[in-house]
N, C-alpha and C positions, 0 to 999 in steps of 0.2 A: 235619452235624446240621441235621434241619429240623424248624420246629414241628409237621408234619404227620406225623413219627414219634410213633406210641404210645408214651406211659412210662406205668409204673405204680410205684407206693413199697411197696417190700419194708422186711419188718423183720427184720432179721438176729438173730440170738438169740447171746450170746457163753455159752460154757459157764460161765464165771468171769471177773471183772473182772480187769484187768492192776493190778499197785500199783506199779509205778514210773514213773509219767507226771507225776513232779511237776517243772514249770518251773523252770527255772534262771532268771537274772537276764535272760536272752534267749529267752527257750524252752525250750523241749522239744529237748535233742541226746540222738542214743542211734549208736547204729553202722548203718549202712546197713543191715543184714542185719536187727538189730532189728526195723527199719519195715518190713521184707520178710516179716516174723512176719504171719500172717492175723491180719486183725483189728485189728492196733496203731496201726495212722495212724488207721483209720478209728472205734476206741475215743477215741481225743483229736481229734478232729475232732465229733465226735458229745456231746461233754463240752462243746469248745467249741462249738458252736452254741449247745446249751442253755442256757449261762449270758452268752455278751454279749447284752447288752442291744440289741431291737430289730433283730434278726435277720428275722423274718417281717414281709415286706413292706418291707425294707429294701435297701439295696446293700450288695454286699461286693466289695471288692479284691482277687486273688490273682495269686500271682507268686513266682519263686523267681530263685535266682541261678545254674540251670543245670543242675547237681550230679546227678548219678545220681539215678535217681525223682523227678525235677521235671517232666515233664509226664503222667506215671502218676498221680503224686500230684494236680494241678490237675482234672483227671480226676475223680476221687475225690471230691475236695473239692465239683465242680461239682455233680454228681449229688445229693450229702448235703446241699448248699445249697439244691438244687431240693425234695428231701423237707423242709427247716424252713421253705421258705414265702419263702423269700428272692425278692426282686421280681427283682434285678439282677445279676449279677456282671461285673465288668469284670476280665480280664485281658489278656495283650499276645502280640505275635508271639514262638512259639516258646517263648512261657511264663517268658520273659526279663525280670525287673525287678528292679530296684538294688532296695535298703533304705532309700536315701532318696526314689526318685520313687515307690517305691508309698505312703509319707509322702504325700507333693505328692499324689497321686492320690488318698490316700483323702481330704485336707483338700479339694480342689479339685470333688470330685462330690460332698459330703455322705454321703460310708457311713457306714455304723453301724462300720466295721470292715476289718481286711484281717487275711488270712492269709499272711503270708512266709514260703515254702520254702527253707528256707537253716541252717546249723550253720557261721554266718560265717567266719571265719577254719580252721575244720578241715578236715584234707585229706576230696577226695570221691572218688565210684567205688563200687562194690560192696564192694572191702572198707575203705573211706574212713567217714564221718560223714554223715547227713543232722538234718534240725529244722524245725522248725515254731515260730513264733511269732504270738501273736494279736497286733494292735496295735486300739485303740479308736479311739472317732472324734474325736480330736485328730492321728490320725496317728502317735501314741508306742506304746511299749509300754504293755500293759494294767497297770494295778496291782495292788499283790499282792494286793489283795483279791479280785481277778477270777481271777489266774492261783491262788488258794488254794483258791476256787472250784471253778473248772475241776480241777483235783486231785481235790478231794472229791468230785465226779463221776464220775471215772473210777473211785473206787475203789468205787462202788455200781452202776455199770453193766451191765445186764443183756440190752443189743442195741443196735443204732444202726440209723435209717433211710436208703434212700437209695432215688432213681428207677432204675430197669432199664429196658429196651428204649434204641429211638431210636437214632438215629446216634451215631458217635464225636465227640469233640469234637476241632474241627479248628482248630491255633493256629500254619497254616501261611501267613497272610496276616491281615490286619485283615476282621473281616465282623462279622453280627449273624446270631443262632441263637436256638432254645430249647430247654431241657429241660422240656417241660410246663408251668409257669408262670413259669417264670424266661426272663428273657431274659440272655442270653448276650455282652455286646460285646467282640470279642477287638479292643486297637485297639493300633497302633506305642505303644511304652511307652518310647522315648525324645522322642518331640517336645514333648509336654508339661514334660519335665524342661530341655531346651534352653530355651523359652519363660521358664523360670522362671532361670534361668542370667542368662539377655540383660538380664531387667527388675535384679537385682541388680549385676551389672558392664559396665563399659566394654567391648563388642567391640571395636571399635575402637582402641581403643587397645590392648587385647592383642595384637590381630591384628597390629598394627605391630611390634609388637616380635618377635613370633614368624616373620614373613616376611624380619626381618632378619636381623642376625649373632647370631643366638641359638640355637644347637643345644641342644635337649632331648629326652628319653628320657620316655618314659612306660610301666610295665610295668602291662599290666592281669591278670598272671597266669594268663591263658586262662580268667579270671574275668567277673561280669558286669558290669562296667565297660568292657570293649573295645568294645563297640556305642555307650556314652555316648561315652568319650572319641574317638574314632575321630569322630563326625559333626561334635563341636564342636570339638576342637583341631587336628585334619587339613581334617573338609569346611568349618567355618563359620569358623575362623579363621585356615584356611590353611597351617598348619605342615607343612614336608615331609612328604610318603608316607614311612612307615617310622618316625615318631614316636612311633606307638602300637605297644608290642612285644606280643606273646601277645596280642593282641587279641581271638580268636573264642574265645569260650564253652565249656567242654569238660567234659561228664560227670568226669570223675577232674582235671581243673585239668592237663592234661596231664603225669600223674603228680608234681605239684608240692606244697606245702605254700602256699596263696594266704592267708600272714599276710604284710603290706607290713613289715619290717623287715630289720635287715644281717645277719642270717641266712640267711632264709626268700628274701630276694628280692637275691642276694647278687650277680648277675650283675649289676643296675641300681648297685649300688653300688659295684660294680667298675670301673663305667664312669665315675660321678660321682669317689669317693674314688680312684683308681690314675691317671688324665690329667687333661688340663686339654682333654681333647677336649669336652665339655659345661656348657654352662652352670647347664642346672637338670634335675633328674630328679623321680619321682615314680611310688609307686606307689599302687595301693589293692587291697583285699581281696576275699575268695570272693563277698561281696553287695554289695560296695560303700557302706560306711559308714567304714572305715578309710584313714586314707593315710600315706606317709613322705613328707617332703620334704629333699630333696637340691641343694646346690649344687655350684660347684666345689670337693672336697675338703673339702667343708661338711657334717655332719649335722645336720641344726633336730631335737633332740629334741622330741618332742610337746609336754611342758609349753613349752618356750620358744615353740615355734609355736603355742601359746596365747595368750602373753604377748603376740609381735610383733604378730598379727592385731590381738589388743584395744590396743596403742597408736600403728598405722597403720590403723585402722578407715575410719576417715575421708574415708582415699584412693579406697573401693570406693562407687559412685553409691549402692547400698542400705544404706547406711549413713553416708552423708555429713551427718545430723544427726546424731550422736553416739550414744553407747550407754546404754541404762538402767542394765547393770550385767552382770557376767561372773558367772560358776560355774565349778568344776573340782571334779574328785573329792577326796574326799580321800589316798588317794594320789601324786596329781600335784602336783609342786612347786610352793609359793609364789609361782613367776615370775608369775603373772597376777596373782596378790593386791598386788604391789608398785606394776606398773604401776596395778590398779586405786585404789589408794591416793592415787599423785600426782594420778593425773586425777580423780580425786573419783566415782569410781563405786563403785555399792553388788556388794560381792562376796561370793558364797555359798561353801562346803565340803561337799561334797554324800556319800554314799555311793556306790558305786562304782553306775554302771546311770541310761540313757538316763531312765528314768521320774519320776526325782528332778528332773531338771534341766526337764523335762517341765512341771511341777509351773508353777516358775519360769517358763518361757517362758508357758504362757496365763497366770498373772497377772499380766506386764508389768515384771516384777521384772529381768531379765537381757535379753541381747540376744544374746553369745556365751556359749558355755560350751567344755569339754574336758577330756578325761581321759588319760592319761598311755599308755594303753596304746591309742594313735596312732587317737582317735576326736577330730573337732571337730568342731562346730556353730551352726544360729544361730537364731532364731527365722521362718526361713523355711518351716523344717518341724519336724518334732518328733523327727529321729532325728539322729545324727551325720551327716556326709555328705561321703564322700572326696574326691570331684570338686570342690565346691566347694570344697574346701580348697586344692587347687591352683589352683583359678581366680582362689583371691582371694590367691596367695602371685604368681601371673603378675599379679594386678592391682597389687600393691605394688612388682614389680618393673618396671611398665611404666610406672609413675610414678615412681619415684625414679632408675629407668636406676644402680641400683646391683649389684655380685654380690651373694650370698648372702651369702657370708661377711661382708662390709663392714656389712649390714642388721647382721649377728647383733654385730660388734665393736661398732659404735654403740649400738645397745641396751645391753650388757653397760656399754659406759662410762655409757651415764646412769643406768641402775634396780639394778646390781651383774647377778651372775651367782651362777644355782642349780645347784654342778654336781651333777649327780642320775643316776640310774642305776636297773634294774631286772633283778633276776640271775632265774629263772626257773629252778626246780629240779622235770623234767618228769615226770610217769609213775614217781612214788614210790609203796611201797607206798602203802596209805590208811593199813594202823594205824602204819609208822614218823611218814608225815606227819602225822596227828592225836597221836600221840607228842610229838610235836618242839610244837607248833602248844599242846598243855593244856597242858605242862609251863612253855613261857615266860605264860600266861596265869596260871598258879597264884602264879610267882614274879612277878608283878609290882608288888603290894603293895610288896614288898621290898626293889625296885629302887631305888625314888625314894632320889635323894640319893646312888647308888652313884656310884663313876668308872666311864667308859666315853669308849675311842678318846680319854682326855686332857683328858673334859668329865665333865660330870655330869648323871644323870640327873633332868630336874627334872619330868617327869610321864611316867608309863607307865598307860596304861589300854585297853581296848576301846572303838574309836572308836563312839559311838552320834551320833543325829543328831533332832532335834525338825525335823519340814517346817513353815518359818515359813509356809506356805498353807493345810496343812490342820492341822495338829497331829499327824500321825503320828509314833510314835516308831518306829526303825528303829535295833535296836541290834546288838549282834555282828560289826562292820565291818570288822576288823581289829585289829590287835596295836600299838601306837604306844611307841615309844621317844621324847620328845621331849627334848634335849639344852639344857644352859641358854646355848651360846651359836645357838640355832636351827637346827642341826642337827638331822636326824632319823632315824631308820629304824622301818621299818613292817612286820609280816609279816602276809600273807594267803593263805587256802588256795583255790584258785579254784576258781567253780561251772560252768566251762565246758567244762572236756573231758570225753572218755567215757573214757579207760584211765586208771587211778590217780587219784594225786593232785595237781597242780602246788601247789607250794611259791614263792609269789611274794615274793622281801626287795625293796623300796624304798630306796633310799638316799640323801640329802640333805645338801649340806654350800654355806651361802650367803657369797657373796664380794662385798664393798661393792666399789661401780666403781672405788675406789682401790686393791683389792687387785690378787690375781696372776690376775689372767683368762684367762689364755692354757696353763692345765693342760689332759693329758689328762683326764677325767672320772675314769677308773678309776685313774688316780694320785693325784686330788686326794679320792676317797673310801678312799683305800686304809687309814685308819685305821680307818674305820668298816666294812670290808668284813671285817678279821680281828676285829674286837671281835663283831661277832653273830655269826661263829663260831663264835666260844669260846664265847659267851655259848647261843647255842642249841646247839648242837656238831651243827652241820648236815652237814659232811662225815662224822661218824662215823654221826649216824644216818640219812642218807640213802644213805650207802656212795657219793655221788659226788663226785669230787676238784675239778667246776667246775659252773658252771650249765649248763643246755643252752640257753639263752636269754639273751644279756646284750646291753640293749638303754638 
């Protein structure tokens, strides 16, 4: 592309508005073929321009995580940013960026905004999942009021603009172009993310310990992380070639499911949990905002790898003045609330979704946050961010020259232990799952005070949530069983997949560090795994005899 090519701005006429562009708690996911529908990408692309703020004559970010229609779609996008007036657009080689450095990227140049192409964690390919998400210019996801917006938009739309002519957009090397009045920067979309890596953790001292006697595993799922992890745990910190597995990027995730857990990423786990060949493992997801972490024979559930982060914080250079305060969803166990308690930090319960915690971090209130369903973050950008999660579990182990497992026994002895669990019941009809989902919300008035799994029920309600920053109320959050001796269990129907419905239980059962620390999780919830049961009669109306996800 060169600016010396003619464009001109067509206006495309839609015969009828689409009515199902309404954002999830991440976006916009629909099924690849969907977005393959004339007109669909470019109906919610056309929605969103119109309503972020300061679009014309602005910069925007775009980038995706690889995925079938990710550089079709940037494409797309460039062209329809070129038609609203937009000054700038920065994307990267190959159309390649995490979900957390296009964060860093939009905070780092001043855009008004970015567009992420990605449907995170869902398999991709043609007949896989794609998405689109706005994020504003803090770097987060846009708030509801924007993404409510954008909705109401699309269901009144009657055409979208976009430039024709000019050359193709070429995102086969770093250069500068234009589409008519936009300028175009296609630039490496990992350096800046490294950069920002170095100024929060000790190289050096990672490096040390990774060139020594420490074999680790990294699966980046043929997701977009293989390019991040691959330059800084192999090229910059020197970790044997072959450390990073599934490394290269791949339209369909190489016919895989890229969610980082002992399901989905079973082979890494096999390697950690079955020998004592590995020290530490680690995966991260389809865009790279998720991660599991693994030792020998060790799993750090998400909440505890909440927990341990926020009371080894200390250890990591960008954090060595201590923390303002932590957040976790409300689903995620209590473990960070314990720790934040001894140490006298202020801690939030947030609703499930990056934009809450969002909130928190610009006004100086939190410092880490995390949510159960294997996202952590920190106030260096505004989205979860996988990579760094392993960088700062490699910077706790390069300081204490401890395993994994010994971290996780020592913690459990000072703060107790939350054994917690998360059963995932997939691809259920919608009306058995909303069935199941009114029926326990109708009876819960009636609950309080019942027996349940040997305790009693001392509150059951619908988790709502007042944002102590703006005053927003955000109610309907899930289903909460709270147990009088703090035990819990919680059910939610999730906004994120495109087939049915998933049925998510929570499960929580807290062990003072004098008690029995050394249970399987799934035996030491096993009272509370038959009581909701019975209690919702999930096997009979889901018709299936186990989760399809227990994590």
């Amino acid at each position: 592309m060169t600016s010396s090519s003619p464009v001109s701005v067509s206006q495309i006429s839609l015969a009828q508005p689409f009515t199902d562009q309404k954002p999830g708690t991440s976006g916009l996911r629909k099924s690849s073929r969907q977005f393959q529908t004339p007109h669909y990408l470019e109906s919610f692309i056309e929605a969103s321009l119109q309503v972020l703020p300061g679009v014309a004559g602005g910069t925007l970010v775009v980038g995706g995580d690889g995925r079938f229609g990710n550089r079709q779609a940037i494409a797309v996008i460039a062209r329809m940013a070129a038609a609203h007036g937009a000054a700038r657009l920065i994307t990267t080689t190959g159309g390649i960026l995490s979900t957390p450095a296009a964060s860093h990227l939009i905070r780092q140049h001043g855009a008004v905004g970015g567009v992420i192409l990605s449907a995170s964690h869902n398999p991709g390919g043609p007949d896989g999942d794609f998405g689109v998400k706005i994020n504003g210019a803090n770097g987060g996801p846009t708030p509801e009021s924007i993404t409510d917006a954008i909705y109401a938009a699309t269901l009144k739309l009657d055409g979208y603009r976009i430039c024709e002519g000019g050359a193709d957009l070429d995102l086969s090397a770093p250069g500068r172009s234009s589409i008519g009045a936009l300028q175009v920067d296609v630039i490496d979309g990992v350096d800046d993310y490294v950069a920002l890596m170095q100024r929060l953790f000790d190289f050096d001292q990672i490096g040390d310990l990774l060139r020594g006697d420490f074999p680790m595993a990294f699966d980046a799922m043929h997701a977009v992380t293989g390019p991040y992890a691959s330059r800084i745990l192999e090229g910059v910190l020197g970790a044997p070639a072959g450390t990073v597995r599934n490394g290269i990027p791949l339209e369909d995730f190489g016919g895989g499911h890229p969610d980082p857990n002992l399901t989905y990423a079973h082979d890494l786990a096999e390697l950690l949990m079955g020998s004592d060949a590995y020290r530490f493992g680690a995966a991260c997801d389809g865009d790279g905002d998720r991660n599991m972490i693994l030792g020998t024979r060790c799993f750090v559930n998400p909440s505890d790898s909440l927990a341990v982060l926020t009371a080894n914080a200390t250890l990591a250079p960008g954090y060595a003045d201590g923390l303002a305060g932590v957040a976790r969803s409300m689903p995620t166990s209590a473990a960070a609330d314990v720790v934040a308690k001894e140490l006298g930090l202020l801690c939030f319960e947030t609703p499930t979704g990056w934009k809450f915690f969002g909130n928190l971090l610009d006004a100086g209130r939190i410092t880490l946050c995390g949510e159960e369903s294997f996202g952590t973050g920190s106030n260096h950008i505004r989205e979860k961010d996988g990579l760094w999660a392993v960088l700062f579990w490699l910077q706790i182990l390069a300081r204490r020259r401890e395993p994994v497992s010994r971290i996780m026994a020592e913690h459990w002895s000072r703060f107790g232990r939350h054994y917690y669990s998360r059963h995932d019941y997939e691809a259920i009809a919608s009306d058995a799952a909303h069935g199941l989902y009114n029926r326990i919300k109708e009876m819960q008035p009636a609950l309080v005070g019942q027996s349940f799994a040997g305790r009693s029920i001392a509150t059951a309600d619908d988790f709502a949530y007042t944002d102590p920053v703006d005053g927003s109320l955000t109610s309907g959050q899930g289903l909460r069983l709270l147990l009088d001796d703090g035990s819990r269990v919680v059910l939610r129907l999730s906004g994120t997949g495109t087939q049915g419905a998933t049925l998510r239980v929570y499960l929580e059962s807290y062990v003072q560090p004098n008690g029995n620390l050394g249970q399987d999780p799934q035996a030491a919830l096993g009272d509370l795994i038959t009581a909701i049961d019975a209690l919702a009669e999930i096997k009979t109306r889901t018709g299936m005899d186990r989760p399809t996800v227990i994590t």
